[in-house]
N, C-alpha and C positions, 0 to 999 in steps of 0.2 A: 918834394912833396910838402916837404912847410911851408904854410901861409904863416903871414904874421897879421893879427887883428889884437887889440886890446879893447877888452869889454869893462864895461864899469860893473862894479859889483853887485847892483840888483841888476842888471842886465843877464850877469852870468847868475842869481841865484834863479829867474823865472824860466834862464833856458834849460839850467836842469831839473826844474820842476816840472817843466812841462815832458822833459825825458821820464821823469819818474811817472807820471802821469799816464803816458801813453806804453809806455811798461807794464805797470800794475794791472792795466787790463790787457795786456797780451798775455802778461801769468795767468790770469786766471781763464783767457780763451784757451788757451793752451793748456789748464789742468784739466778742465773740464771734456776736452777734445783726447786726452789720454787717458782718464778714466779709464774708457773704454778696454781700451790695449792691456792694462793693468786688472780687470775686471772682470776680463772676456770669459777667462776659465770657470767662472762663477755662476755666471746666467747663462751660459749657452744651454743648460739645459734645462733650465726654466722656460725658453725661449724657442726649443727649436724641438722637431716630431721627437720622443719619446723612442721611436722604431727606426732611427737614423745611429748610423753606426760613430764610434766617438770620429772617428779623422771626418766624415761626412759632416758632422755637429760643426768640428772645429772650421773645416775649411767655410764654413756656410758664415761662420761667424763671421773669420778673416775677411771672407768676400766684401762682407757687408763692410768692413771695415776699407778696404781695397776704396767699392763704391763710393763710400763719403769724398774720397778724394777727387772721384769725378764732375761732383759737385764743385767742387774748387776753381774751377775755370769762369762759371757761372756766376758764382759768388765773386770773383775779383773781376768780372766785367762789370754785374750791377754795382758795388760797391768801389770799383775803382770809378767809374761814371760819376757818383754821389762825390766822389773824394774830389775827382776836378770839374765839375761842375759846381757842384754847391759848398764844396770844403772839407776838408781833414777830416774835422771836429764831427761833423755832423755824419761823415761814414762811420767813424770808430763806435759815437755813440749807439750807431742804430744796431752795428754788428754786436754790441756785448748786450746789448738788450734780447735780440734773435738767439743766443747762447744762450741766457739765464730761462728763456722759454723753453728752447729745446732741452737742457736741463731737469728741469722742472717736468718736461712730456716722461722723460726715458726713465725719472724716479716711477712712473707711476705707468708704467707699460703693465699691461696683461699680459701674464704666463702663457703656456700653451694650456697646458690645463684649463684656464678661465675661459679661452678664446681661440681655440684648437689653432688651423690654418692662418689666421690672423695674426697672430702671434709675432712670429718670423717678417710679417710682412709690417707692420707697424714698428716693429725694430729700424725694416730698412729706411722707412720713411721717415723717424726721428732722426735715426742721426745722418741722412741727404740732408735735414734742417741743418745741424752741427754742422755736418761739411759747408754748407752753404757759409754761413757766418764765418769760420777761419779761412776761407778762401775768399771772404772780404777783409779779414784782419791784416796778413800778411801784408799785402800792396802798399796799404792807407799806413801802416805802421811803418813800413819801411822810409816810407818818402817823407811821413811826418817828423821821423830820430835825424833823417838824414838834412832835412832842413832848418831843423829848431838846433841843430849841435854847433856847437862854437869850431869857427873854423880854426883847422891843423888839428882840430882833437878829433874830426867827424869819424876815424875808425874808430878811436876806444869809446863814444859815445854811441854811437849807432852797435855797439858791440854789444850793448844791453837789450837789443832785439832777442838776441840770441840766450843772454845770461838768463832772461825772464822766459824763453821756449823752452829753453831745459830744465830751467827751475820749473815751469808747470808739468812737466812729464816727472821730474825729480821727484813732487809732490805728491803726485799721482799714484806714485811708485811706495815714494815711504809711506802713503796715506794703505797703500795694498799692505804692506808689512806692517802697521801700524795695528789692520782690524784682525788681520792675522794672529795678532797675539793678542788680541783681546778677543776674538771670538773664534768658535770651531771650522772648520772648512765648511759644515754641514750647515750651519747656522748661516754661513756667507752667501751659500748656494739657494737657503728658503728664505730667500726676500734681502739678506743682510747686504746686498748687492747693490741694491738701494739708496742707502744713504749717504755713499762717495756723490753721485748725485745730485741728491737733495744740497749736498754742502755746497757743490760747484754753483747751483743754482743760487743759492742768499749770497756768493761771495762774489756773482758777476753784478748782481743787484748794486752791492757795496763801489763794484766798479764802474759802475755806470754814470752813477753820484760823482765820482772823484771827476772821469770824462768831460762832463757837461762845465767843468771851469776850467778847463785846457784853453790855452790861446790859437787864432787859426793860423796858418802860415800860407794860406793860397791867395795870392794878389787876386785883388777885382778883376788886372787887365786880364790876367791866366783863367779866370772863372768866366770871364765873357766871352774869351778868343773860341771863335765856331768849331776848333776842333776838338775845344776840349771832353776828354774822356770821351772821343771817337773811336769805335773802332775799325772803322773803315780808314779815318786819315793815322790812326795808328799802324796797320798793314800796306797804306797806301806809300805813307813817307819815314818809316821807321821799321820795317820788314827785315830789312839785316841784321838790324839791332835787335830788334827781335828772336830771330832766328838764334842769334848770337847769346842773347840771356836764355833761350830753353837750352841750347847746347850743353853750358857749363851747369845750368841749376839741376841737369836730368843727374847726371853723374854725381852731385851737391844733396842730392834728396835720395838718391837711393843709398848712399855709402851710410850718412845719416840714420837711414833707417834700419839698414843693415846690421849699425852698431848700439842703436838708441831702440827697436823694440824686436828685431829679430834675435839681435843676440840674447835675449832672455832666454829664447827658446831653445839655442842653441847651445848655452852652459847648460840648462837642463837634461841636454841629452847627452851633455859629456859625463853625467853620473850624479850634477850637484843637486840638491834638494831644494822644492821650491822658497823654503824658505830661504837658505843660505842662498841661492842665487837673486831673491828677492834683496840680501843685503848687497852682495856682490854687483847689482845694477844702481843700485843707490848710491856707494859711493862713488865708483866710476861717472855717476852724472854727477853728481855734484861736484868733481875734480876738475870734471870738462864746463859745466859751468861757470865757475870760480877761472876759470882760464881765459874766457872768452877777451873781458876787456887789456889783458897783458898783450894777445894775439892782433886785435884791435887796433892799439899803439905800436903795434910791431911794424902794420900796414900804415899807418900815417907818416913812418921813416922810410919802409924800403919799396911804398905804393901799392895799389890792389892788382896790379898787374902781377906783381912778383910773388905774392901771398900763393893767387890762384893757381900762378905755377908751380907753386911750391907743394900745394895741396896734392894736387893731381898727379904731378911724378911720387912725391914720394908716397901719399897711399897705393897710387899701381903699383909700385914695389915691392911694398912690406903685406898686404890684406894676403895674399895666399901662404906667405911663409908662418904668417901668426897664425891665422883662423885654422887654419886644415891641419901643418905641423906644428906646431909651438903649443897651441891647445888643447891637443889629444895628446902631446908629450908629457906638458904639464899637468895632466886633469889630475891628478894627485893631489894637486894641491890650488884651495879656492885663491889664494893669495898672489901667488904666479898668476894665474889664469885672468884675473883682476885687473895688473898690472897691464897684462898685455894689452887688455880693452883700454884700459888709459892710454897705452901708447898710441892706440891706433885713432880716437879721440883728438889728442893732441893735434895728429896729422890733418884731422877732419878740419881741426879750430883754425885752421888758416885759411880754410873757405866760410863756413860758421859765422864768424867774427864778425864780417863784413858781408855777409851772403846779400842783404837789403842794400848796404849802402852802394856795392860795385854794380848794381844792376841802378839803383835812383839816380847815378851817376851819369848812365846811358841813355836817359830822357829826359827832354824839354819840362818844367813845371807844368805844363797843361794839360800834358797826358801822360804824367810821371805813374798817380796812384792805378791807372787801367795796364801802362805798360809793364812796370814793376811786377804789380799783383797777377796780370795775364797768362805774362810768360814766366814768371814761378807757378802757377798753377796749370799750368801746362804741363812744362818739365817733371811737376812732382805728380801729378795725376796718373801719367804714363809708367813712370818709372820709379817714384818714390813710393807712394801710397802701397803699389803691388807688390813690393820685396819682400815682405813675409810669404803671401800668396805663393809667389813667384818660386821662392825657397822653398816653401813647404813640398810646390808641386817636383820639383828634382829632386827633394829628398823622397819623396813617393814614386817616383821615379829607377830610386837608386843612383842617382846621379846627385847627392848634395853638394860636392865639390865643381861641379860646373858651374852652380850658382856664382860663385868667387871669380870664377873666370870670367863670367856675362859683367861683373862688380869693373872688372879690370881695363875691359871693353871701352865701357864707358867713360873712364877715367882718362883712358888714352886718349877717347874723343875730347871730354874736357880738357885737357893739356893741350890741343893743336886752338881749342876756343880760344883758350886764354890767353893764347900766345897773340891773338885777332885784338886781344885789349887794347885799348891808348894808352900810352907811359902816364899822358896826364890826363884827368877827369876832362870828361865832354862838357858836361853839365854840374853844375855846383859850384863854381870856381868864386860867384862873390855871392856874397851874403842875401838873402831878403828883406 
């Protein structure tokens, strides 16, 4: 898997600038898109009939959360289109613009109180905005870390997709525990909801500024060639490949979710409080965070084919003995119970790490940012987005442990995908 290239030194400081660049505003699509997840408890009943029972409240919330993801499919055709048609630069900037808008809309939603029936539904239509714009971020972001990274480093660099997705959920998370101690739960609930919002909004504005001096990486000839950002010659001659990236991103996006906003709710119900489990998710992401680029470089020595396998055997293995046994053995104690989310994190970081780069790998630059962005939003709209939902409904059910199982399911699918990978990258192999 090692290239050898030697860069001269302003060569390598503008290609990590332009990492850092296209970063800073995936953090801040991604605080801003987890707000939500972090805040739900707070407005949903600002927001939703007054005569709706709390699990009806909740689930209406989730749902709506669920739906944003549906959006994401939409959003990474238009903005995968923009990515190889007209360039990187010019999708990224327009998605963090669409973000600080839709931002800006959901600080300033009317209550049900204000606007009875309305209410709920202007909810859902703000954040289908939100979904729309991070289901343009992902593709254009991936393909851009994955092109502008100095080669033999492109896992630990293209790693910082990831470092800055969980840093914005991280934030999100500590920004919840943050108003938490400065303000009452009651005070959160009349309006204090709000301001997580307003903030996402001035800081996507900040990101939009940094954006617009990014360098472009899509060749003329890629920007002319008639297929690009097609998605009919994307289905027509890249179908497998296709096929092949929803495969492993479904099982990639729900384990994810599983562990990054289900599991909130999950220590919750093992006894912890929400504040203590509010720390207990904080630092487990920023553990997982902080891990990503180690994971990253792992993959540029033992390849992304081996990562992926690695991922998928060993979380099928270990997710039913931690979540169901080891958690409810430990609930005693929030520190054990911590630990174990780390562990199973770690497992995650070896899909994680490279989630964007093992997919930009699998297509042509001409229709990298539509294929990329597509087929993750796909995979995650299906399966990622709904895992809360999905959870919730087995646990209302009385079946929450099944949930683990459908977890496991998929995991297996992903391991037989991975196995489908090339030893060496398809695409990426020299520089642009």
């Amino acid at each position: 898997m090692n290239e050898t290239h030697t860069y001269q030194p302003h060569e390598k400081r503008n290609r990590v600038m332009a990492i850092v660049g296209a970063a800073s505003g995936n953090l801040v699509e991604w605080f801003d898109f987890y707000i939500y997840a972090s805040f739900a408890i707070y407005f949903q009943h600002a927001l939703t009939a007054p005569d709706m029972s709390e699990s009806a409240k909740a689930i209406y919330v989730w749902g709506v959360f669920a739906a944003s993801f549906f959006m994401r499919p939409i959003g990474s055709w238009l903005f995968g289109w923009v990515g190889d048609k007209y360039g990187r630069k010019r999708s990224m900037i327009i998605s963090i613009a669409l973000m600080a808008f839709s931002s800006f809309l959901f600080a300033a939603l009317p209550t049900y109180e204000q606007a009875g029936m309305l209410a709920p539904f202007l909810l859902l239509a703000v954040r289908l905005l939100q979904g729309l714009s991070v289901g343009g971020e992902y593709g254009t972001v991936a393909t851009y870390m994955s092109e502008v990274a100095l080669k033999g480093q492109r896992g630990f660099y293209s790693s910082f997709q990831y470092v800055t997705l969980a840093g914005g959920q991280l934030l999100a998370s500590a920004l919840g525990v943050l108003m938490l101690a400065l303000m009452s739960k009651e005070q959160l609930m009349n309006g204090g909801w709000r301001i997580p919002f307003v903030i996402g909004g001035v800081v996507a504005i900040l990101s939009f500024y940094v954006r617009r001096h990014l360098k472009e990486t899509l060749s003329a000839d890629d920007s002319k060639n008639e297929e690009s950002g097609s998605l009919k010659a994307l289905f027509k001659n890249h179908w497998k490949t296709f096929l092949l990236v929803v495969g492993y991103t479904s099982a990639g996006s729900l384990t994810f979710y599983m562990l990054t906003v289900y599991a909130k709710t999950y220590i919750t119900n093992l006894g912890f409080g929400d504040r203590v489990s509010g720390y207990m998710m904080t630092i487990a992401l920023f553990v997982f965070m902080c891990a990503q680029p180690l994971f990253g470089m792992l993959s540029d020595r033992i390849g992304r084919r081996a990562s992926m396998m690695w991922f998928s055997a060993s979380s099928a293995i270990f997710v039913y003995p931690v979540m169901v046994i080891a958690m409810h053995y430990f609930s005693y104690s929030a520190v054990i119970v911590t630990l174990l989310l780390i562990f199973l994190m770690m497992l995650l970081s070896f899909y994680t790490s490279i989630s964007g780069l093992v997919k930009a790998e699998m297509f042509p630059p001409h229709i990298r940012a539509l294929g990329v962005g597509f087929a993750y939003a796909v995979g995650n709209a299906i399966f990622g987005g709904s895992a809360p939902a999905v959870a919730l409904q087995f646990k209302s059910m009385g079946h929450e442990n099944t949930f683990f199982i459908y977890v496991i399911i998929m995991l297996v699918i992903c391991f037989f995908c991975s196995m489908q990978l090339p030893k060496q990258p398809k695409y990426l192999h020299h520089d642009h």
